[in-house]
PADRENTI-112161 format. One line per 8 residues: number of its first residue (from 0); for each residue x, y, z of C-alpha. Coordinates in steps of 0.02 Angstrom, whole numbers. Example, Ala and Ser with C-alpha at 12.3 -4.5 7.8 and 13.67 -1.06 7.14 Angstrom:
! PADRENTI-112161
0	615:-225:390 ~ 684:-53:357
! end
This chain:
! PADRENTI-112161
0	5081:4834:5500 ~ 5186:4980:5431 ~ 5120:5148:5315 ~ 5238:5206:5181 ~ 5197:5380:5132 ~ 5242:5503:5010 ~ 5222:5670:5117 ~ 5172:5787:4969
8	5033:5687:4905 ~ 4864:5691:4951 ~ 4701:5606:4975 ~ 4545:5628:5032 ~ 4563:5703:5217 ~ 4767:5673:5218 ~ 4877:5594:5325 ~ 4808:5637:5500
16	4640:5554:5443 ~ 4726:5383:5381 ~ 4804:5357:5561 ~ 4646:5380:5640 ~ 4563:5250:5514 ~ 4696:5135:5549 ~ 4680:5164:5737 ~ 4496:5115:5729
24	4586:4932:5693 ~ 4664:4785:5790 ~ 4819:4818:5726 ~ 4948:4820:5864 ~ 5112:4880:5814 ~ 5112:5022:5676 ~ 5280:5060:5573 ~ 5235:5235:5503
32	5372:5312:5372 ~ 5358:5474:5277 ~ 5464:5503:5146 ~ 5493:5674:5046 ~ 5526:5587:4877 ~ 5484:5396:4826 ~ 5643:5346:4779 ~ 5665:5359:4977
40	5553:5223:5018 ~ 5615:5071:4993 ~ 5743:5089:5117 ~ 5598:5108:5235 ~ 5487:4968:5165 ~ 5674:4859:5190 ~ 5657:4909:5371 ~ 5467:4859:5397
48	5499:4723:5361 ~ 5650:4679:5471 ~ 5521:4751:5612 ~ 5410:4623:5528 ~ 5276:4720:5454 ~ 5115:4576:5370 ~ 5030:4728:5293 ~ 5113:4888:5205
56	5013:5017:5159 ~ 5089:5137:5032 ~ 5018:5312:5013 ~ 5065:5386:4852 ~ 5072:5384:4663 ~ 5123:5257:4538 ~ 5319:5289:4556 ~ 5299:5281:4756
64	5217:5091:4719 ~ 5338:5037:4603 ~ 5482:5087:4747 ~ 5390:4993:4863 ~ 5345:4862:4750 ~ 5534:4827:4697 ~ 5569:4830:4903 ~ 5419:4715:4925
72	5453:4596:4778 ~ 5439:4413:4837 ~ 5437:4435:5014 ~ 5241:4393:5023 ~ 5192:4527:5115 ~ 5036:4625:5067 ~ 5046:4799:4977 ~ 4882:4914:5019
80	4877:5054:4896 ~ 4830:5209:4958 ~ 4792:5298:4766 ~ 4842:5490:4832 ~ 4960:5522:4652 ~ 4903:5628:4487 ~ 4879:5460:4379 ~ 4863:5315:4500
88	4871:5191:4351 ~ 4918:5032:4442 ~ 4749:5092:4572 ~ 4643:5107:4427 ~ 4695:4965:4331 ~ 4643:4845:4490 ~ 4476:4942:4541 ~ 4528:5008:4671
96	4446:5160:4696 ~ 4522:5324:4728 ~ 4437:5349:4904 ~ 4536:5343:5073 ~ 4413:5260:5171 ~ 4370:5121:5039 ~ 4556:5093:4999 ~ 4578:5052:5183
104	4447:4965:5217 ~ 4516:4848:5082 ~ 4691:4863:5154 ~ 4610:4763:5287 ~ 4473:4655:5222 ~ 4505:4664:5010 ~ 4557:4497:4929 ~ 4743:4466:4923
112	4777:4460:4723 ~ 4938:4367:4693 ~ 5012:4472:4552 ~ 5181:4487:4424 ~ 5299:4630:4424 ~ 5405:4669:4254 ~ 5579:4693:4284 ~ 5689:4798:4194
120	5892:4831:4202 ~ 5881:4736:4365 ~ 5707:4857:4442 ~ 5539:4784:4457 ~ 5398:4905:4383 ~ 5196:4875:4400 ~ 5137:4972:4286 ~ 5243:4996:4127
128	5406:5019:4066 ~ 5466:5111:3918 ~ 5598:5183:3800 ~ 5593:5342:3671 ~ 5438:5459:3646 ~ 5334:5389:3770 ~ 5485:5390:3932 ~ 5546:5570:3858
136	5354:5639:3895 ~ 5354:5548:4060 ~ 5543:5652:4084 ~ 5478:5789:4045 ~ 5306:5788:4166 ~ 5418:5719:4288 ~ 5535:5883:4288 ~ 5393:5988:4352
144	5257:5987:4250 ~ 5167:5868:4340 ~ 5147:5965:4499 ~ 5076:6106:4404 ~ 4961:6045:4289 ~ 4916:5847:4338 ~ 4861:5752:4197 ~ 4857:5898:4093
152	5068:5909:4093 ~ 5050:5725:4004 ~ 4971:5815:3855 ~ 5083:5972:3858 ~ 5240:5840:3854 ~ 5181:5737:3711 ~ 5159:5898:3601 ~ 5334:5949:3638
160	5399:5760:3607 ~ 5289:5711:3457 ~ 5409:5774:3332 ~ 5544:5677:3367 ~ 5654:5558:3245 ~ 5648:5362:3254 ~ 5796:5274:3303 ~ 5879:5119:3229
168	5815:4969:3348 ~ 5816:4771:3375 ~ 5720:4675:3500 ~ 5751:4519:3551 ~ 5592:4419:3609 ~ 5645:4252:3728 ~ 5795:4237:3612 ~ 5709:4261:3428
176	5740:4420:3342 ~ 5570:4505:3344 ~ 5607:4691:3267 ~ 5741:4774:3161 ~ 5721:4936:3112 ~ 5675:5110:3153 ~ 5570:5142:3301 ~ 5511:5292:3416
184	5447:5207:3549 ~ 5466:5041:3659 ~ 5331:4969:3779 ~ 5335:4846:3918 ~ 5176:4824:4002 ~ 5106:4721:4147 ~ 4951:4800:4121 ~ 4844:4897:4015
192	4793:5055:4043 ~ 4894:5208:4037 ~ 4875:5405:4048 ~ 4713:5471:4001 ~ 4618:5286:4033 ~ 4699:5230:3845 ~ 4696:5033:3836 ~ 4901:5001:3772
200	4890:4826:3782 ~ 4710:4772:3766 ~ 4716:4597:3820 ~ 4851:4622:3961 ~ 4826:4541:4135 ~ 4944:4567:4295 ~ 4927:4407:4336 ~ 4960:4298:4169
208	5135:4284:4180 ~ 5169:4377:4022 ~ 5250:4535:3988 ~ 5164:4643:3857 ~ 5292:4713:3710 ~ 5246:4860:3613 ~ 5335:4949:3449 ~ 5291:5107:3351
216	5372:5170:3219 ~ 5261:5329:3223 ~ 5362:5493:3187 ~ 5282:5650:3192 ~ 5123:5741:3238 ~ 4999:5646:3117 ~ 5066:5462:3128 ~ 5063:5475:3341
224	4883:5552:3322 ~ 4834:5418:3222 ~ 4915:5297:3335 ~ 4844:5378:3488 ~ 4677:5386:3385 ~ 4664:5190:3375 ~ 4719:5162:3554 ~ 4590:5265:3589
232	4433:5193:3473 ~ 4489:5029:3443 ~ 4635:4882:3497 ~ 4807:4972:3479 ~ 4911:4805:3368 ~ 4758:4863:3213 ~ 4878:5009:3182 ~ 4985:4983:3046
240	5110:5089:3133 ~ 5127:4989:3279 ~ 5190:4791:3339 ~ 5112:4715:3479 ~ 5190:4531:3568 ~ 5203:4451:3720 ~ 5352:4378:3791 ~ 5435:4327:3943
248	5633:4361:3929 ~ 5645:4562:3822 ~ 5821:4618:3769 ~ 5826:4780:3650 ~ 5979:4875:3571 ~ 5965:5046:3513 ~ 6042:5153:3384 ~ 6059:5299:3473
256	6034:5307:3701 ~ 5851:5340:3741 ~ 5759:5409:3885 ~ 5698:5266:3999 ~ 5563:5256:4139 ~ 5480:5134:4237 ~ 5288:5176:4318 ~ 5300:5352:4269
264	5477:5385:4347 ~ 5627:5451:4239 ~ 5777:5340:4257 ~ 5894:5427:4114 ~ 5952:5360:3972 ~ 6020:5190:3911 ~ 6069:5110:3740 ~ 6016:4950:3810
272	5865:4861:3875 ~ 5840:4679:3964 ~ 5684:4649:4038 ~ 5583:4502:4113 ~ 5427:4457:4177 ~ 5429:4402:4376 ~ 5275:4277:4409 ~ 5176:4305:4553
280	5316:4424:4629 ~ 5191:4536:4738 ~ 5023:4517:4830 ~ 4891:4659:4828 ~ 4758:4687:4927 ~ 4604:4719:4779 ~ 4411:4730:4775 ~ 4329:4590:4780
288	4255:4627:4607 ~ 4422:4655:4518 ~ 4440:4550:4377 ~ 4634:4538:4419
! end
């Protein structure tokens, strides 16, 4: 089995405690990487598996699972998530629980959940992708923020992006113009909850084989609180400011390049978007209990 960990984050007892849990195991040979920054890891999730790793657990947040998960994609080999980031989105969106011991424990003996991965300009993501307001707050957190002020920095960023001006847009949805027009914000989801435990995309499932495609036109401080506001209260497509699909095959233009992330991570800007859904591209080890 191998360990994958982001060195900065923490959980529970830290690093020293999860290789004595894992020592209390039959586990014969351990692979253990630590990596400064995630976008180091799947080089070392490539080489697990060469030294033929059957279990990976991956200590971090959601941008250290989606490096691991686009390393891990269709190889069939288990991903343990070891929640020790500031949002932990893909953890909490499968129950399982922000705990060291527990998340272990099901590292070892949780249900394997067979499970889809989105994939956009040629990266898998687990979580979400997206384009405009919602991937220039992510930028921004991810620049610093973050590390100061956890889930607080999401809320500073959206105040400092919530002003800004729609851009022209069309989105193609598996081949059939879906939207033309002006648009702030573009969402690809695999699941959905995102920062501060909003539902997105309330009837999303990681395991449907469906990509969930979101569209607001919101502009300024009043429409995004009302669009927050009905996230928030009540299902997210009942806002008249926002579209809500499902599709398989995604390809969207833009007016003007946008700020792009995937699972939290900045990944610049692009004037361009083509994204599809991977069935069954990665197996999790979940709770029993999860619904997933």
């Amino acid at each position: 089995m191998a360990v994958i960990a982001h060195r900065k984050k923490t959980l529970g007892a830290g690093l020293d405690r999860l290789r004595m849990l894992i020592s209390e195991q039959d586990v014969g040979d351990l692979v253990w990487y630590e990596v400064p920054k995630s976008r180091k890891a799947p080089k070392r999730v490539r080489k697990a598996l060469e030294r033929g790793a059957e279990l990976v657990f991956v200590w971090g947040g959601d941008g250290m699972v989606q490096r691991c998960a686009d390393a891990l994609a269709g190889s069939g080999v288990p991903m343990a998530v070891l929640p020790a980031g500031t949002a932990n989105l893909f953890a909490t969106n499968l129950g399982i629980p922000i705990d060291l011991e527990e998340s272990v424990r099901l590292g070892f003996h949780g249900r394997r959940a067979v499970l889809d991965l989105g994939r956009v300009n040629g990266e898998h993501f687990a979580v979400m992708a997206g384009a405009g307001f919602e991937a220039e707050m992510v930028a921004d957190v991810d620049g610093g923020t973050k590390g100061r002020l956890g889930k607080l920095g999401y809320v500073a960023a959206a105040v400092r992006h919530v002003g800004g001006a729609p851009v022209p847009m069309e989105v193609t949805i598996d081949g059939t113009p879906w939207f033309d027009g002006h648009a702030s914000c573009l969402l690809l989801g695999n699941v959905g909850t995102i920062a501060g435990g909003v539902e997105a995309f309330d009837d999303a499932r990681p395991d449907d084989g469906w990509l969930e495609v979101g569209v607001s036109t919101a502009s300024g401080p009043i429409e995004w609180a009302r669009v927050l506001g009905r996230m928030a209260t009540g299902r997210s497509e009942d806002s008249p400011l926002v579209r809500i699909t499902r599709a398989r095959r995604v390809s969207a233009r833009f007016g003007a390049p946008l700020t792009y992330e995937l699972d939290g991570g900045d990944r610049g800007t692009t004037g361009r978007i083509k994204a599809r859904i991977v069935p069954g591209a990665l197996t999790v080890c979940v709770p029993e209990a999860s619904r997933r």
